[in-house]
C-alpha positions, 0 to 999 in steps of 0.5 A: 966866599962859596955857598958852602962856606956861606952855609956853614957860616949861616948855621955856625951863627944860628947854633950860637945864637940858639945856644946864647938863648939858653945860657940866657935862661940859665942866667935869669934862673941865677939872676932871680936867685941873686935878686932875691935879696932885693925882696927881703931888704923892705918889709913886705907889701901889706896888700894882695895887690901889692904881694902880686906886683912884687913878683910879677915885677920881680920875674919880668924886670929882672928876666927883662934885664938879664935878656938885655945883656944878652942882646947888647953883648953875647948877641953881637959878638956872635954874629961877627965872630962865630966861633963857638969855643971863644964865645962861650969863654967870652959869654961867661966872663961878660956874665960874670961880671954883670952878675958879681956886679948885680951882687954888689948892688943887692948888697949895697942895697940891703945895706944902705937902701939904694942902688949903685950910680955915680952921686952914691960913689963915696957912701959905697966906697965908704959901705966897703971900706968898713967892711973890709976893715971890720975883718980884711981876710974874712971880707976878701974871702967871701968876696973872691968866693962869691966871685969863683962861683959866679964864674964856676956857675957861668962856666958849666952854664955855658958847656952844659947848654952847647953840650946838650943843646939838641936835647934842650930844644926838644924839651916840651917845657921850652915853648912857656918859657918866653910867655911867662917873662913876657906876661909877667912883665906886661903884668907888672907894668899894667899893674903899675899904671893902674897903681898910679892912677889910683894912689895905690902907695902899696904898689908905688913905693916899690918903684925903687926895688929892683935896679934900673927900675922906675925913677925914686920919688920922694913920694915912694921912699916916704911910703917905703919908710912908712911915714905915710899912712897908706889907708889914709892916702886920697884922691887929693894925694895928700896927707899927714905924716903916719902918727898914728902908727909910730911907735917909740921906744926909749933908750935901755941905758941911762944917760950918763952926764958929768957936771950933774950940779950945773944949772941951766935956764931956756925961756920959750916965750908966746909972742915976740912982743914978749921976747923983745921986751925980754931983750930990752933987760938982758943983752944975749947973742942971735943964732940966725936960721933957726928953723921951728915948727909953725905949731906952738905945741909942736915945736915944744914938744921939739924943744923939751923931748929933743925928738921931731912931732912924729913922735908927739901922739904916741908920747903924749897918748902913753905920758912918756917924759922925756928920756933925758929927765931921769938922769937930769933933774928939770922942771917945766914951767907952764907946760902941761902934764910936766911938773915944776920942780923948784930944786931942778937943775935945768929950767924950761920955762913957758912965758905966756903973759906978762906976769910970767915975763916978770917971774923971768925977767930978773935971770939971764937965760941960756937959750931963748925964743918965741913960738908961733902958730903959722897956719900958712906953712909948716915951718917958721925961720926966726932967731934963737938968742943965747948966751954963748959967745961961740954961735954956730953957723950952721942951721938949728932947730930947737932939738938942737937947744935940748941937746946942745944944753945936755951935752955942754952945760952937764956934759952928757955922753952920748946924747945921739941915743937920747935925741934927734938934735945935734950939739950946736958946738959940734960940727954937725953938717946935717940934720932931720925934723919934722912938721906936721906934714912936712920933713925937713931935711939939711946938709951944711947951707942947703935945707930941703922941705919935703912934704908927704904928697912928694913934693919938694922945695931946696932952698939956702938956709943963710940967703933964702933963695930956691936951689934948683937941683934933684932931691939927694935920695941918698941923703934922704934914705940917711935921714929917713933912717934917723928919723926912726931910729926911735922906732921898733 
């Protein structure tokens, strides 16, 4: 090769490689404007310091990403192969792609709150399936749509800046584009570091915004779905579940039940001297791994309400009864602030002494079990007894009893609209609840403790033993979603 084809080679790769910067421009313009949809789909920071982060991190990670792309693809191919024509076919058909791939993410994550990664691969294809089925031909139409402009988009970005290049780079604004991506990537890091340091949740719960970004912490989704309480939040790191800003609101509609003259009876006893002297009357069938809140009161109020204790304050604070009581008539027995009804169809009797235990004594109940007060943990595993012969094996807590009561002994639809609880006669594989400041959170044997400050413990529910594995942030988002469904 002569000096002059060496030059004309030279140049060639220094036009394209000048132009690639502007295509790239064009596309961080485009991609901030794909990316918008990420801001919206989390309710906003509440403090100044955590609006700041939102943009800065915005502008520089997303700036970062897209000139990422460029240097793995458009840059190389630029260099071995200077051939302008083609490389701008190329450029716009890999920008293409990345973007229509960016849009699939923002949707994904608007949809169902996280990002695109092989362990989320069949709630997505789940997530599309459901939308095309919803309406196949709308559904394709707007996805080919989006794809035609995206490519249409990629295709005048691609001629205009060869076309115009020599007028770009005499433009006066070219020399501040580099420095505010770069400071306001800087920014957001410094800023992040700083948030880090000094538990600003504000800023650290939107580690998980932007794809690629900082790794989710259990400690940042909990912030997100504002189950912690970020005024509250200390130097210790630790810290209750936000009760005192959760809001409930009951069901509109009715329960709807259709063996209303059925009788029910659910003895919660104090102690298990009590239960066993109990059982030494009545013979009924253990139900293993059931899991209750170490707090007597809390883990009542589980039981009669079929809602987790997050819900406890606001309830207890407006005297909300139980959504259920209206359709079902009940009465509670040693429970304060709810009355005894004698002519009630479903029984919730608490058992403190012994002359409650000879009140009780002479009728077999449905569902029974002791209360503990635990100050060491935040659940208590024990036996549920009833009188079912069909026992299920999956893991139960005592909104389960409510709800499997409602929906088998009176045959009550839709009970999911009315409580947290799963019927124990179903095949449910998965559950939430809370206690104090611990979720708690299974699917089929593996049940996960996760506690507000982010720590978490998998276990096996049947053999007690530690699972080492990561925490399912998809499974976690699911049962967040859950946990709130009670919430405006």
């Amino acid at each position: 090769m002569n000096l002059s084809s060496q030059q004309a080679f030279s140049s060639k790769a220094a036009k394209l490689l000048s132009w690639g910067h502007w295509f790239t421009f064009a596309n961080i313009l485009f991609a901030l404007v794909v990316s918008s949809l990420y801001l919206i789909s989390d309710p906003l920071p509440m403090t100044l310091s955590g609006k700041a982060f939102l943009i800065f991190n915005w502008l520089g990670h997303i700036s970062f990403l897209t000139f990422l792309c460029f240097v793995l693809t458009i840059f190389p191919l630029s260099l071995v192969f200077p051939y302008p024509r083609h490389i701008r076919g190329m450029a716009a058909v890999i920008a293409t792609f990345t973007m229509s791939l960016l849009a699939l993410d923002a949707y994904v994550y608007f949809q169902l709150g996280y990002h695109l990664s092989p362990q989320v691969f069949e709630q997505i294809v789940s997530l599309i399936s459901d939308t095309i089925s919803t309406n196949p031909t709308l559904s394709l139409f707007v996805a080919g749509g989006i794809i035609f402009v995206i490519l249409f988009f990629e295709l005048i970005a691609s001629n205009f800046t060869w076309r115009h290049l020599t007028e770009l780079r005499q433009k006066p604004f070219r020399r501040y584009i580099s420095p505010i991506f770069i400071f306001a990537f800087v920014a957001s890091h410094l800023i992040h570091i700083w948030a880090d340091a000094n538990v600003k949740l504000d800023i650290t719960k939107q580690d998980n915004v932007l794809p690629l970004s900082y790794p989710t912490t259990a400690k940042s989704l909990l912030a997100r779905y504002q189950l912690v309480d970020l005024e509250e939040y200390k130097e210790a790191q630790s810290v209750d579940f936000a009760n005192d800003k959760v809001t409930y609101v009951a069901p509109s509609e009715a329960l709807s039940c259709k063996a209303m003259d059925s009788k029910a009876l659910v003895y919660v006893f104090n102690s298990e001297e009590l239960l066993n002297t109990y059982l030494q009357k009545h013979v009924l069938n253990p139900i293993e791994n059931f899991y209750q809140p170490a707090n007597k009161q809390e883990s009542l109020f589980n039981l009669i309400y079929g809602l987790p204790s997050y819900y406890q304050k606001t309830i207890r604070t407006q005297g909300i009864l139980p959504a259920w009581s209206n359709t079902v008539r009940a009465s509670f027995i040693n429970l304060p602030r709810l009355a005894e009804d004698v002519d009630g169809n479903l029984t919730i009797f608490y058992i403190k002494s012994d002359d409650d235990l000879n009140k009780a004594i002479g009728q077999k109940a449905d569902y029974a079990y002791a209360v503990t007060d635990n100050s060491e943990s935040a659940w208590h595993k024990s036996t549920l007894y009833t009188s079912e012969s069909l026992l299920p094996a999956t893991i139960t807590t005592p909104q389960d009893v409510i709800t499997s009561v409602l929906a088998t002994t009176f045959a009550c639809q839709s009970t999911s609209k009315f409580t947290l609880g799963n019927n124990l006669f179903n095949e449910n594989e998965t559950g939430v609840n809370i206690s104090g400041n611990t979720l708690l959170i299974y699917k089929k044997d593996k049940l996960t403790l996760l506690t507000s400050d982010g720590k978490h413990e998998t276990i096996s529910a049947q053999q007690g033993f530690v699972i080492e594995s990561q925490l399912e942030v998809p499974f976690l988002v699911e049962s967040l979603k859950k946990l709130k469904q009670f919430e405006q």
